[in-house]
N, C-alpha and C positions, 0 to 999 in steps of 0.2 A: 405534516412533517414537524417534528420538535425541534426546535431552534434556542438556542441561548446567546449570550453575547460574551464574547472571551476577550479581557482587556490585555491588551499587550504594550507592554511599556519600556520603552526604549530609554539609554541617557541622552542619544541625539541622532539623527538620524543617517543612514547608513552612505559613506559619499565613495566618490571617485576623484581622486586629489592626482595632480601633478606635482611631483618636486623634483628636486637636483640629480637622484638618485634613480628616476622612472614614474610609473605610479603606483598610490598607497590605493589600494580596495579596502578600505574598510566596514563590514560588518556589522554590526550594531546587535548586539542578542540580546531578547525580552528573559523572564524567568526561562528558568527550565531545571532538569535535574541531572547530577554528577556523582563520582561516586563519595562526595563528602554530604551529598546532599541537597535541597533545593538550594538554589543561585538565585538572586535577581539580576545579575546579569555575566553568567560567566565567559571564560575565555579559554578560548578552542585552539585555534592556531595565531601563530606569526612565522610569516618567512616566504619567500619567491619563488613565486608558481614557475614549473617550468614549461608553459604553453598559455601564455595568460590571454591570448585572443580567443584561444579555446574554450577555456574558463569560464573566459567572459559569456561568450554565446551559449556554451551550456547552461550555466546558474540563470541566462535569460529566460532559456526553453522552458527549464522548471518552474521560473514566473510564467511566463506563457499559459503554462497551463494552469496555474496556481488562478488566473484569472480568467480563466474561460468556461463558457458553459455549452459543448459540444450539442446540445438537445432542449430546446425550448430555450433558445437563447434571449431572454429575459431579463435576469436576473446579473450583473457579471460576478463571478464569484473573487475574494477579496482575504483570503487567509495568508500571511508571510507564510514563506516556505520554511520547514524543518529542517537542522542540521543538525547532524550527530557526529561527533569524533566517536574514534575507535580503537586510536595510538597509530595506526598504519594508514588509514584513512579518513575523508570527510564525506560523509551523504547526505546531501539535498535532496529533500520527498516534498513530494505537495499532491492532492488530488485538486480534479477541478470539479468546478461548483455545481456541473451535473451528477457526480458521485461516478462517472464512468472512465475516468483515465486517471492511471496513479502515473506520478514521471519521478525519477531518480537518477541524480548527477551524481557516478560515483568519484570521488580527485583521488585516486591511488595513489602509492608511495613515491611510485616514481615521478607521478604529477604537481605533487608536492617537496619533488626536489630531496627524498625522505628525511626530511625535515616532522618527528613525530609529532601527533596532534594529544589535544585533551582528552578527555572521555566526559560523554555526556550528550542531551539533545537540549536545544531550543530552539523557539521561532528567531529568523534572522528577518529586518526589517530589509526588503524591496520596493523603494518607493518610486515612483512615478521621474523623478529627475536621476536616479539613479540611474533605475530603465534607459533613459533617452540616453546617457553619458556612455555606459557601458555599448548601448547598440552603434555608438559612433566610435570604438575602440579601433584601430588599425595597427600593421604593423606590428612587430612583436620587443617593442620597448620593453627590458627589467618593468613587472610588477610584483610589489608585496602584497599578501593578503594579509589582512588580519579578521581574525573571527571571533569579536567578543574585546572589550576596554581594554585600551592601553594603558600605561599608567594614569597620564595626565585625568583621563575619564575616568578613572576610578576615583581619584581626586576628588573630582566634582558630583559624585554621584546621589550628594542630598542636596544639589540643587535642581530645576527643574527636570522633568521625564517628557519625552514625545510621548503620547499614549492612540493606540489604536484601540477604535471596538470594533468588534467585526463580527456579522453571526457567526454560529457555530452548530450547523444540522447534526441532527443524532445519525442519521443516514451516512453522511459522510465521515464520520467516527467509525460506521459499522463498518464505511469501505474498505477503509485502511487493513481492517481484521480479514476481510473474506478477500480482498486482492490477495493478502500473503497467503491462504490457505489453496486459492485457487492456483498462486505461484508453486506452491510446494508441490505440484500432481504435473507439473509442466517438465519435458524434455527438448532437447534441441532439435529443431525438427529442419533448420536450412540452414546456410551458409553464402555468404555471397562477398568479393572482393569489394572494397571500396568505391572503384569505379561500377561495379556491379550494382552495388547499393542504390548511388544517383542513379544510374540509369532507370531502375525498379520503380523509386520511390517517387521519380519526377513525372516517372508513367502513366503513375493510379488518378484513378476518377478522383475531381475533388468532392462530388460527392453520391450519399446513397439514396436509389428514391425508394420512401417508405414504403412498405411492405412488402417488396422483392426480395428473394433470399439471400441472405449474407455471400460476399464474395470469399473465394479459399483460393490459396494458394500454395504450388507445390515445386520442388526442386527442379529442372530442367536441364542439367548441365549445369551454368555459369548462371543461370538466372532462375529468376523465379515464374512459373507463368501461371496468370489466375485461372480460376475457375468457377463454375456455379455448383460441381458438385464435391463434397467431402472425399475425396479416394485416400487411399493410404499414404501416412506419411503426409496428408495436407496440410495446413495450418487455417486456423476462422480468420479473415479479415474483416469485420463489421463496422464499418463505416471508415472507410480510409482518411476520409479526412483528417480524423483525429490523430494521423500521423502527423501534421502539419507543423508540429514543433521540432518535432526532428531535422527538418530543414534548416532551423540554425546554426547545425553544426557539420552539415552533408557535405562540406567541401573539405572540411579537414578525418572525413570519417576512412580508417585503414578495412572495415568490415562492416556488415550487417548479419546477425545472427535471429534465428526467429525461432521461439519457444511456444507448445503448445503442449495440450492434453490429445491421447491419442483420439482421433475421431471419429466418434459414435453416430454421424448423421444429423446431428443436432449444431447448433450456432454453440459458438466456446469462445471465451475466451484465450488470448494471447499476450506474449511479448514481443518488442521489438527493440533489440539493442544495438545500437551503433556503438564501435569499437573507433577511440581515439586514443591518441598519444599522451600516454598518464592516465585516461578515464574511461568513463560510461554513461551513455546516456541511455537509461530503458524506459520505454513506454507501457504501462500494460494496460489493453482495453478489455472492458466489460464484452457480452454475450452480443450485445443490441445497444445499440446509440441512446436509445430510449429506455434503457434498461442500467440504472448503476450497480455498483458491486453490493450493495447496502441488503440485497435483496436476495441474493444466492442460497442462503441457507449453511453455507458449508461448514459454521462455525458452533452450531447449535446442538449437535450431539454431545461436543465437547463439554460444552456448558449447561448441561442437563444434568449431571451428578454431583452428588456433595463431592464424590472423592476426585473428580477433574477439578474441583475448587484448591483441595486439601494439598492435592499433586501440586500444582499450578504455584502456589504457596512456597510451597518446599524447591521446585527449579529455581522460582525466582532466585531465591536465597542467592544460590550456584551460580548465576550469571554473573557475568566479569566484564560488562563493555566490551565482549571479545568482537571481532569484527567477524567470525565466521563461527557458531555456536554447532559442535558434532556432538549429534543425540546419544550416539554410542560411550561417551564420555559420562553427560548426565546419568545414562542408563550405571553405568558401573557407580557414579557418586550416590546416588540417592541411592539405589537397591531398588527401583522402581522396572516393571518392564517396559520394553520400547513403545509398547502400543501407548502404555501409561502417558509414559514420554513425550510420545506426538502429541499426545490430547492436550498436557498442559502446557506445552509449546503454544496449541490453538488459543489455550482461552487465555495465557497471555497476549497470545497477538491482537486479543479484542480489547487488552487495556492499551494497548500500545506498547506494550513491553518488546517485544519481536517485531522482527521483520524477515522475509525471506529473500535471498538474492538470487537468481536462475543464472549467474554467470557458474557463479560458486558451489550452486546448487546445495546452497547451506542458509541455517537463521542467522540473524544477527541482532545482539544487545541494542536498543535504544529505551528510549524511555517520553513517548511523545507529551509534551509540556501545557497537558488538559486534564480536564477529570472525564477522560477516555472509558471508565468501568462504566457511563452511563449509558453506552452504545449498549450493553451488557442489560442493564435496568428497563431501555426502552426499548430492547428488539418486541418485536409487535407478535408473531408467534412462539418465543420462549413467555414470555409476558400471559399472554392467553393462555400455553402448556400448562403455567402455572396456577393458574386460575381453576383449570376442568382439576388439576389432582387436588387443590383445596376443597373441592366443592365435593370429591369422593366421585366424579363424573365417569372414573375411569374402573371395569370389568373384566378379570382377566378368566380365561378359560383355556389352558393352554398353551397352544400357539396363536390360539384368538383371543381378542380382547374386542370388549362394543366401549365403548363412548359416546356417554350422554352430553350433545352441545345444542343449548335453546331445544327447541319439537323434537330434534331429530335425532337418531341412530347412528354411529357411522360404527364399520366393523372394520379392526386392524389386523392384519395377518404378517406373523411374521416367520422368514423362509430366508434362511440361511445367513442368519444375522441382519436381515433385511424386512423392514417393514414395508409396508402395502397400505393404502385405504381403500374406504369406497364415496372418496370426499370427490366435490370439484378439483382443488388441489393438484390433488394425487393424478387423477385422470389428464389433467392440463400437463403436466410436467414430469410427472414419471420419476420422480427421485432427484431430478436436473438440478432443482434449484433447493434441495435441502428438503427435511421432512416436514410433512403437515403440523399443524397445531395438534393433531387427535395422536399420530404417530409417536410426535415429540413426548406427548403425555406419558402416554402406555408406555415407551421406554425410559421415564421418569422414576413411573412407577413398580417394573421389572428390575432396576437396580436400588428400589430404595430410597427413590429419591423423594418419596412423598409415599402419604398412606393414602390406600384406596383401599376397597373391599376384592376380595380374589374369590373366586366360584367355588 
């Protein structure tokens, strides 16, 4: 796995202060980018939450996860969580350190009192006495938030910095891209009251034994009830455990909603959103515990062509910090078509630029505060794609094409916009997880995205 170290540099570190008035939650934001441009440390909101226990517990869950590692618990994982204003709203993202669970606190308008925010994303520092203060919150005492220097700290901001290093996997860069894409294909699939929710959720196994198949679950009335096998209308649960941060906020939750892709028989991922007063907290998990998002493939067509680059280029431009991004808008700005559209929607979400919300069932403007385009540099099969069309490895005949990789052969067929191999790959996963190295090639090569020889 490729790992870097990403400095993040704070003016002081993020607290929970009592005064006369309640208490101040202040925030601490490392660089990041706005629409004037990079910040070292800008400022997102001031003003009182109107559910600050809530708040509290949500922004926790999002650490929660921000520091766990759901699969080969080893390692703990250690990135501050992302915010992003949007004018109407703030979103807290973080995956955790296995690349299999994305979580997002969204604080709506009415959460934040509508009280409008900045525009812009960066890491927020959550430190460890933070954590402890905020988990000892009670009662709903006036709190103000602030996100990102007050004046006084702005004041001081060329004297010393708190600075974090903390790795930074290319994997978990990729996640972030192919969770949104996997989001984008998800529909509502349950429904459950509040009380319904606890009941559900306090239910599930804490955990999965390996190599038994994924548990599903499907509407029932008022509940939800599991299952071993996909029937219609089910949703994938793959390892429940990893629902376990939701539990921070299950006593104040008015609904549980569950989003998936419709089911093919195979392990899928999901989301899981608790609905509270002002917010959201969603979870979305990978296929397999053991499986992060980093690996899916879904992003990889996108980023196969110069002109999803050129596209991709040109939306950017278009994007406004909107907090809900309609394709049909871009589609009329640019004079691009919508398929265009989605694609470079995708390969922005691989820089970080996008995100997708299943409440909203829309993208949303951010801008995550890394050099994000390197998930793009190291995916490991566009990487390799690219290598076979340099080398001229790739034959086209048709609707067949062979590809030369090391000894061997492999023959690509392609049927009804849909490639085929006769790789290991192909045969293991059937299209599930994105296309082969050989497939990715030969439709490289079919749009021009590289010279090969043709029959």
């Amino acid at each position: 796995m490729t790992r870097s170290v990403q400095a993040l540099a704070y003016a002081r570190p993020s607290s929970l202060e009592s005064t006369a008035s309640g208490r101040l939650l202040g925030l601490e934001t490392a660089g990041g980018m706005t629409p004037r441009g990079a910040e070292a440390h800008p400022h997102f909101f001031a003003g009182f939450l109107a559910a600050p226990q809530i708040a509290a517990r949500g922004l926790l869950a999002v650490a929660d996860v921000a520091a766990a590692r759901y699969y080969q618990r080893t390692r703990p994982g250690s990135l501050d969580p992302v915010v992003t204003g949007n004018g109407d709203r703030l979103r807290f993202e973080s995956f955790s350190g296995c690349g299999g669970v994305y979580a997002r606190l969204d604080v709506l308008d009415e959460g934040l009192g509508g009280t409008e925010t900045g525009h812009g994303t960066t890491n927020v520092d959550v430190n460890n006495p933070l954590r402890e203060a905020l988990s000892r919150m009670s009662g709903d005492d006036p709190m103000h938030l602030r996100v990102g220097p007050d004046e006084m700290a702005v004041a001081t901001l060329g004297g010393s910095v708190v600075e974090k290093k903390v790795p930074l996997p290319d994997r978990w860069l990729r996640g972030f891209a192919e969770a949104q894409v996997a989001s984008a294909r998800f529909d509502l699939r349950a429904e459950l009251t509040g009380a319904g929710a606890v009941r559900f959720l306090r239910g599930l196994p804490r955990t999965q034994s390996r190599g038994r198949a994924p548990l599903w679950v499907a509407q029932s009335g008022r509940t939800l009830r599991p299952t071993t096998r996909p029937g219609l209308g089910a949703v994938c649960l793959p390892g429940p455990d990893r629902l376990v941060a939701l539990e921070r906020v299950l006593r104040f939750a008015t609904a549980l909603r569950v989003y998936g892709p419709l089911p093919d028989g195979m392990a899928a991922p999901s989301a899981w959103e608790v609905t509270l007063p002002g917010m959201r907290l969603t979870l979305t998990l990978s296929p397999d515990p053991a499986r992060g998002f980093s690996g899916e493939g879904g992003v990889l067509e996108a980023l196969a062509t110069d002109d999803a680059a050129a596209d991709a280029e040109l939306i950017g431009v278009l994007l406004a910090w909107e907090p809900t991004i309609d394709p049909a808008d871009l589609t009329e700005q640019s004079g691009l078509t919508m398929d265009r559209v989605r694609a470079a929607l995708t390969r922005l979400g691989t820089a970080g630029r996008v995100g997708y919300d299943v409440a909203d069932a829309a993208y949303f403007h951010r801008e995550l505060p890394y050099d994000a385009d390197r998930a793009e540099r190291h995916n490991p099969r566009l990487v390799s794609a690219r290598q076979l069309v340099a080398r001229d490895a790739v034959t086209l005949d048709k609707e067949m094409a062979t590809v030369v990789s090391g000894e061997r052969r492999y023959r690509v067929r392609e049927a009804d916009g849909v490639l085929s191999c006769t790789c290991t790959w192909w045969t293991d996963y059937r299209g599930r997880r994105g296309p082969c190295k050989h497939a990715l090639a030969v439709r490289m090569v079919r749009r021009g995205a590289g010279g090969a020889s043709a029959a």
